[in-house]
Residue, then its C-alpha position, 0 to 999 in steps of 0.5 A: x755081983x759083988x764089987x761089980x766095978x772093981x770086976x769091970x775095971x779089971x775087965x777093962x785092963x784085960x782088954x787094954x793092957x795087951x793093947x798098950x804092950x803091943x805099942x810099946x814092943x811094936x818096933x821090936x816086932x818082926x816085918x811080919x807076924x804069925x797069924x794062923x796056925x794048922x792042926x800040928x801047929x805049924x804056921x801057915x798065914x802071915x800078917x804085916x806087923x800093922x794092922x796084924x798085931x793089933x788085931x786081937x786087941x782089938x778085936x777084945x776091946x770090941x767085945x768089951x764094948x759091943x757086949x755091954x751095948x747088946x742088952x740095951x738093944x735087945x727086945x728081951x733087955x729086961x731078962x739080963x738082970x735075971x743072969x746078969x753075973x754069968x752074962x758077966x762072967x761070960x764077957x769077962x772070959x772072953x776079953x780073958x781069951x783075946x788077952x792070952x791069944x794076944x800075948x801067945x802072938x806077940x811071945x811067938x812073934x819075939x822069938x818064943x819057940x816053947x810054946x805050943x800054939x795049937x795046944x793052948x788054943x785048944x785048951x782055950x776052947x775047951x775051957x771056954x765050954x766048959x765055963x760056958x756049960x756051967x753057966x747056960x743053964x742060967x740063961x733067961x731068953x734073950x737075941x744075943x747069947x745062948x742057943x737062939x734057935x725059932x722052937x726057944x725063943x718060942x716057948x720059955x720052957x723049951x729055952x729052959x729045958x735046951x739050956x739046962x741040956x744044953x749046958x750039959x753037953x758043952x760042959x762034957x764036951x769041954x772037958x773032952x776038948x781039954x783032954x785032947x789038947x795035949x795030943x797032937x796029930x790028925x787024929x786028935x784034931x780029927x775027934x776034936x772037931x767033930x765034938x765041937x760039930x756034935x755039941x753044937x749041932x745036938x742042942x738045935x736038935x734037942x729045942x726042936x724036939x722039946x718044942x714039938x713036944x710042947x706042942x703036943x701037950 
């Protein structure tokens, strides 16, 4: 990847910045902050304000660490120089996710009533799969990232030919995700669901066919 360390130390902002704005607006903070939300994105679980605000900095700044140890433990390390830019791209969304989640918390918490909580974590989702759909199928085998099911970790083909499907139906459902989240209501959150349920299921069952089809030949 080109400017490889500029991109990681903007990655490392992302995960820092939140984390130093939360110490600076901490004593603002009210006794107890909004921590869950229901599917009309009403809150309904509430954290005291330490350690619950600094939860999802936190929790960024431990994926900012632990997917940089990942490859170096793996026994397939050798394999995350055939993708390292989308393994790159992938860490830096997801410390981007924690950042935004944070920053939507924090606005919620001072007082914000104009944002839509259960929208913009759907939309997250949503473009979470579709990025990620447009990456897999450039995935090399590896333990930690991708669709790690017995039947692709077996065979390299099957890996390639469940990942190039795979990635299809992410990148599908994610739009279908995206859409969704401007549409409040059970009935909405009832169709969202059960896309996040179906394209994680189907790609299982997808490497379990290609694997015994391999087998046949």
């Amino acid at each position: 990847m080109k400017n490889e360390k500029v991109m990681m130390r903007l990655m490392w902002a992302m995960a820092l910045i939140p984390l130093v704005i939360t110490v600076f607006i901490f004593n603002n903070l009210p006794a107890e902050i909004p921590m869950h939300w229901n599917i009309h994105g009403e809150i309904d679980a509430w954290y005291p304000k330490f350690p619950g605000a600094f939860m999802a900095p936190l929790i960024g700044i431990a994926v900012t660490l632990l997917v940089a140890i990942l490859p170096k433990i793996d026994p397939k390390k050798a394999n995350y120089d055939r993708f390292k830019d989308q393994y790159f791209l992938i860490r830096f969304i997801l410390v981007a996710f924690f950042a935004v989640l944070q920053f939507v918390t924090m606005s919620i918490s001072l007082g914000a009533t104009f944002i839509k909580v259960d929208m913009i974590i759907k939309l997250m989702l949503g473009i979470l799969l579709i990025v990620l759909g447009n990456l897999m199928p450039k995935f090399k085998q590896n333990y930690f990232m991708g669709i790690k099911t017995p039947w692709t970790l077996d065979n390299e083909v099957v890996w390639a030919k469940t990942h190039r499907h795979g990635g299809f139906v992410w990148f599908i459902a994610g739009l279908i995700m995206s859409v969704l989240a401007f549409f409040p209501g059970s009935g909405s959150a009832f169709v969202y669901f059960a896309v996040i349920f179906v394209s994680a299921l189907e790609p299982i069952l997808y490497s379990w066919v290609q694997h015994r089809k391999q087998k046949l030949q």
